[in-house]
C-alpha positions in Angstrom: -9.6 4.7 -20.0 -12.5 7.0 -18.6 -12.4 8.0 -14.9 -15.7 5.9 -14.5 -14.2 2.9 -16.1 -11.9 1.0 -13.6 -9.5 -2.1 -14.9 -10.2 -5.5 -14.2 -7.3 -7.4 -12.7 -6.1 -11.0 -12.8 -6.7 -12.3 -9.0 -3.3 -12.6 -8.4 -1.9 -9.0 -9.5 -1.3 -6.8 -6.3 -0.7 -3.9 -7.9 -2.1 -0.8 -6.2 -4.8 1.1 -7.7 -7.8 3.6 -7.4 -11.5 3.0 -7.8 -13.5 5.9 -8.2 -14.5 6.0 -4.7 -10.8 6.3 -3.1 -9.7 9.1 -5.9 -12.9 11.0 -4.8 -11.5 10.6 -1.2 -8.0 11.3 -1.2 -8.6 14.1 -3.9 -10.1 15.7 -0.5 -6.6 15.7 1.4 -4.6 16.7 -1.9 -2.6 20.3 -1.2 -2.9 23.6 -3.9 -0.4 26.3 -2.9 -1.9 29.7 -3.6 0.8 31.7 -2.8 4.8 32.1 -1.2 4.9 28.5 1.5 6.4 27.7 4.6 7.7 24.5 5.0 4.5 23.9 7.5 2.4 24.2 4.7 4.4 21.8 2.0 5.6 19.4 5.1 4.3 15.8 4.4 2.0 16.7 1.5 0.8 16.0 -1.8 1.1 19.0 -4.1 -1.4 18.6 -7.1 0.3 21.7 -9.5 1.8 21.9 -12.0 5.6 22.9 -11.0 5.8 26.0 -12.6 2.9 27.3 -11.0 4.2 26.5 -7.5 8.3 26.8 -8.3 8.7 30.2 -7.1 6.5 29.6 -4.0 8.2 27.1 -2.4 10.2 27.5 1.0 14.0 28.6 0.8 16.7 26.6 2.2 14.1 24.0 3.5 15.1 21.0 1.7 17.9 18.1 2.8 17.6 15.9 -0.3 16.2 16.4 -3.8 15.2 13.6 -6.1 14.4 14.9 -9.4 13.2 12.2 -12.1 12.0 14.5 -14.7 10.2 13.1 -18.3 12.9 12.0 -20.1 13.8 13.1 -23.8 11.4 10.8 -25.8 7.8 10.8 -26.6 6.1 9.4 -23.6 2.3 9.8 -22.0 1.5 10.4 -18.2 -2.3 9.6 -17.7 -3.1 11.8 -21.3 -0.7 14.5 -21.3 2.1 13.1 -23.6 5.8 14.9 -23.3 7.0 15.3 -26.6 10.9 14.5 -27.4 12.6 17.3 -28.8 16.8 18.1 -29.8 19.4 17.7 -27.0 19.4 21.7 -27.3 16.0 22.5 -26.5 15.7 19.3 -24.1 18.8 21.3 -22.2 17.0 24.7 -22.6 13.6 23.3 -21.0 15.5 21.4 -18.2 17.5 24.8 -17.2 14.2 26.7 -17.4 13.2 25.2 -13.7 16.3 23.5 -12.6 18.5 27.0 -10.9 14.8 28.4 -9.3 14.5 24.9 -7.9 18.0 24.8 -5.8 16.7 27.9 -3.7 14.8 25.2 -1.8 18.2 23.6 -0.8 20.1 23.9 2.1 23.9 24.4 1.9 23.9 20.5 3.2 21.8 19.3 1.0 22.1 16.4 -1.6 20.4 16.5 -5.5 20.1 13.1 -7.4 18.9 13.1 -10.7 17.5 10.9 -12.7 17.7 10.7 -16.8 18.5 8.1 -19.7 20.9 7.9 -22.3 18.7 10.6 -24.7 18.8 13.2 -21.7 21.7 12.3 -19.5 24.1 14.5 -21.5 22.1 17.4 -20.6 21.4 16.8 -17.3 25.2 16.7 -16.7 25.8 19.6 -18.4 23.3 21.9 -16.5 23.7 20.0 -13.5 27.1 20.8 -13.3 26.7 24.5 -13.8 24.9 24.7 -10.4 26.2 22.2 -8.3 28.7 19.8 -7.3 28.5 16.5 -9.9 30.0 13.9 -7.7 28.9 10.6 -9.7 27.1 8.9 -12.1 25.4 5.9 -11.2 24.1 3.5 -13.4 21.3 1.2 -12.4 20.2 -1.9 -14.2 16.6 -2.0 -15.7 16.4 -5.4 -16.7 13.0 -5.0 -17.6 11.5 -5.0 -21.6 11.8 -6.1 -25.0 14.8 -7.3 -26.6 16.3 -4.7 -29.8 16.1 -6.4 -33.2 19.1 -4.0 -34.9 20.0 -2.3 -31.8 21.4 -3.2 -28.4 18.8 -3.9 -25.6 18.5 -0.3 -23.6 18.2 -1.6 -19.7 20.0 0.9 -18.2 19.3 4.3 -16.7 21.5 7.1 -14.7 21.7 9.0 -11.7 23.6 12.1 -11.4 24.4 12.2 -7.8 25.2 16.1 -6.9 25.7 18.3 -3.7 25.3 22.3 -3.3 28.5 21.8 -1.3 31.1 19.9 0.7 29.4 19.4 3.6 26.9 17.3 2.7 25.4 14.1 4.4 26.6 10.1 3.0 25.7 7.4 5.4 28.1 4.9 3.6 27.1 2.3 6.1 22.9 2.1 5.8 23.6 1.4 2.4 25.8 -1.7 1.9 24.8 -4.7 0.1 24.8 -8.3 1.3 26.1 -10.7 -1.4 26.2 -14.1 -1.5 30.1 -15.2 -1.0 31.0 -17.8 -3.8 34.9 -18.4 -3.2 35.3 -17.6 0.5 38.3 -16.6 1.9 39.4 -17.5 5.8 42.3 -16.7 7.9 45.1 -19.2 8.7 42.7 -20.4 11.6 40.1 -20.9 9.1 37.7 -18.6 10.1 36.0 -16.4 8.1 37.5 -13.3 6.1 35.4 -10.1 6.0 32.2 -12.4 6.2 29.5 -14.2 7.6 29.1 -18.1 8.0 25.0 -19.0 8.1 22.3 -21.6 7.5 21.6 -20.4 4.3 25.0 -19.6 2.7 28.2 -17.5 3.3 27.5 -13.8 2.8 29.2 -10.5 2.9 28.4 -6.5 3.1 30.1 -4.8 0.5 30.6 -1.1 0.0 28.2 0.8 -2.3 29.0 1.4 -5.7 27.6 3.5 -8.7 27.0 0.2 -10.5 23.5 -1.2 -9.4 22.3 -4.6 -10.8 20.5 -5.2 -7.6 17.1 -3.4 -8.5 13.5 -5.0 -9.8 11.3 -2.8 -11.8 8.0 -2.8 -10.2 5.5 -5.1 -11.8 2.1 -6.7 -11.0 2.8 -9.0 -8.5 4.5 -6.6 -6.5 2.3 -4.1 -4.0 4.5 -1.1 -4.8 3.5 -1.4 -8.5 1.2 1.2 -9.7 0.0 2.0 -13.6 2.5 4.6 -13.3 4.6 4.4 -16.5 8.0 5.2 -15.8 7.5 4.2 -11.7 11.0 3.6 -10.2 11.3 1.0 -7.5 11.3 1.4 -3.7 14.6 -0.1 -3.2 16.4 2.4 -5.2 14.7 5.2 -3.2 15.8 3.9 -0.6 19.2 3.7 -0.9 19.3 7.1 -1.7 17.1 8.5 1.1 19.6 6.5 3.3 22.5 7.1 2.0 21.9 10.9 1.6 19.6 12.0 4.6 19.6 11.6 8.1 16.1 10.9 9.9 13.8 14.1 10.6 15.3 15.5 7.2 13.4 17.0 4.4 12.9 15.1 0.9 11.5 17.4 -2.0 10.3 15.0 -4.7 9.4 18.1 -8.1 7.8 15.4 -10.4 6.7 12.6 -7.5 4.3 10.6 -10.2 2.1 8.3 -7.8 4.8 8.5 -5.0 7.4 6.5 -4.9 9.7 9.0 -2.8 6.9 10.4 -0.5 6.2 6.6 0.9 9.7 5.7 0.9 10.8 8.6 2.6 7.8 8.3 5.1 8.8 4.1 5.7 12.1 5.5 6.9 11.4 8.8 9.5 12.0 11.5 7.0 9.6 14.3 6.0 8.6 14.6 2.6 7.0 16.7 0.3 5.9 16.2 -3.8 5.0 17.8 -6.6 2.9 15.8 -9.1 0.4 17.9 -11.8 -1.5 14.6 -12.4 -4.6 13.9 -9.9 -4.8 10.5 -10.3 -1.3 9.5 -9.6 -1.1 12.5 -6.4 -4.3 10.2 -5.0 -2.3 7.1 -5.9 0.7 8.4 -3.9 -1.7 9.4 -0.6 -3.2 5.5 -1.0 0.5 4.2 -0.7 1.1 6.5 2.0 -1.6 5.7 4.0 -0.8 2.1 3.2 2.5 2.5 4.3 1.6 3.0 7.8 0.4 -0.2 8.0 3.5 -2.1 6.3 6.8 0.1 5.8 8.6 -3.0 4.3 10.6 -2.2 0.9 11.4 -5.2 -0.7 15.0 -5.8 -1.1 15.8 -4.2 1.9 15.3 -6.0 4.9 17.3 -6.7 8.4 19.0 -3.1 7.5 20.7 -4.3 4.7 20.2 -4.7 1.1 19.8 -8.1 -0.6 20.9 -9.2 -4.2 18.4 -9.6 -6.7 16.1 -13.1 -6.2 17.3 -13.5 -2.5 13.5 -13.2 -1.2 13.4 -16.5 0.4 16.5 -15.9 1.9 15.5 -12.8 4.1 12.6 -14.1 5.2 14.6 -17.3 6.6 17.1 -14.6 7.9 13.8 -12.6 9.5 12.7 -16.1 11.1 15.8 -16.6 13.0 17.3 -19.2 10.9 20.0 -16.9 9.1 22.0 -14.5 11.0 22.4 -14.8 14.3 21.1 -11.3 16.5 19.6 -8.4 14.5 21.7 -6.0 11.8 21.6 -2.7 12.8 20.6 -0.2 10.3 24.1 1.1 10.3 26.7 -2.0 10.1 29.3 -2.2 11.1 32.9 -1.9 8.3 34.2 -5.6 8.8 37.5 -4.1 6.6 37.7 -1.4 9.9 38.4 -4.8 12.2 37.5 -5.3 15.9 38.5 -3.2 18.9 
């Protein structure tokens, strides 16, 4: 599709996108480094460049968390500039060739998640691990796409959570999940057990795991959802920017397609800065942004928890008052820590 030719949409599709008029505008307030940054310069920007250009001019010891969700090893096209799969060798090779320069911008605090499949995630560990601390692998559901014929059904992707060191930041609390309870246990009084009695079922906050099956792909009826190809959804942004940051901090996003980590990272008090080498999706990510100061909902999260998949109706009862009773803080409180 030409940049004069702008896609018709069914009435009922929200997804966010660009006529001609808004690329020409935000292209205005994009940001080109032309030489060695401060983190004045790079703080709450949009970088259109390509990251090699800018790698070696970004600020040292600047950054809190790093999200890296790099192409992954297979033939895939971003807006017309297609990335080409290649050998595990050479995909290993090309990752390393920006990865070490990259952790400069780290400070000794700081938290790196990474993002591959099961073509790349071999090598990410493997490089990964050469220059930081690997301290998990999570596996998040994609339970988008087509169904394998003589193969099983790939809907799953990983994360390869990492840290330069052992001090590092993990708000364990901002990121548990409420679940619906379905075999309840109580006390010999019959009260409740580690959960919560309401109007609209028994629920529980569970500690975070490295299994998530509580994540919906973006898609068209969703405002979040862009033409981005591989876009990753808010939710999962934000239970890393949660989980890993604290608010005030610094989130460097190297390949920030029309961004995803800038907004969310925005929606929750945190500074932000992106890297993305395609115009279109950089003006895409500085519409969401300014969007995002009119709404800084993510869906999924809401009440400062996070929901089960399909539980929409359910948190906007609980927002209306007719759920839990008072407000959850963003931190809850560890019903297994008991009461004072």
């Amino acid at each position: 599709m030409s940049h004069t030719e702008e896609k018709i949409r069914a009435p009922r599709n929200r997804t966010t996108s660009l006529s001609n008029d808004e690329q020409s505008a935000f292209r205005e307030v994009l940001c080109r480094l032309q030489g060695p940054a401060c983190v004045e310069d790079i703080e709450n920007k949009t970088i259109n460049q390509d990251l090699f250009e800018v790698l070696h001019w970004l600020p040292t010891s600047s950054v809190d968390l790093l999200f890296i969700d790099p192409p992954y090893n297979l033939t895939k096209t971003f807006n017309g500039n297609t990335f080409r799969e290649r050998s595990i060798e050479e995909y290993r090779q090309w990752f390393e060739s920006w990865f070490p320069p990259l952790l400069r911008t780290l400070k000794r605090s700081a938290s790196v998640y990474i993002c591959a499949d099961w073509r790349s995630s071999a090598a990410v560990h493997l490089v990964a691990g050469k220059y930081l601390v690997v301290r998990n692998q999570i596996t998040w559901e994609r339970e988008k796409g087509r169904g394998a014929k003589a193969n099983w059904k790939n809907c799953s992707e990983d994360i390869w959570f990492c840290t330069v060191s052992d001090e590092y930041t993990f708000n364990v609390d901002a990121v548990k999940l409420r679940k619906r309870v379905i075999a309840p246990y109580t006390t010999p009084a019959g009260a409740p057990k580690d959960w919560e009695k309401t109007e609209n079922g028994n629920y529980r906050l569970t500690h975070p795991s490295n299994l998530w099956t509580d994540l919906t792909v973006p898609f068209w009826s969703m405002p979040e959802n862009t033409d981005h190809p591989t876009q990753k959804p808010e939710k999962l942004l934000a239970k890393i920017v949660l989980a890993s940051s604290k608010p005030g901090d610094m989130v460097l996003d190297p390949f920030l397609g029309s961004g995803t980590t800038s907004v969310v990272a925005k929606k929750l008090g945190r500074r932000y800065a992106g890297i993305e080498i395609e115009e279109k999706y950089c003006c895409l990510a500085e519409k969401r942004l300014a969007m995002a100061d009119r709404d800084k909902s993510i869906q999924g999260y809401s009440e400062g928890v996070f929901w089960e998949r399909n539980t929409l109706q359910d948190q906007k009862e609980t927002s209306r008052g007719a759920g839990f009773r008072g407000s959850l803080p963003l931190f809850a409180p560890d019903p297994a820590k008991g009461r004072k």
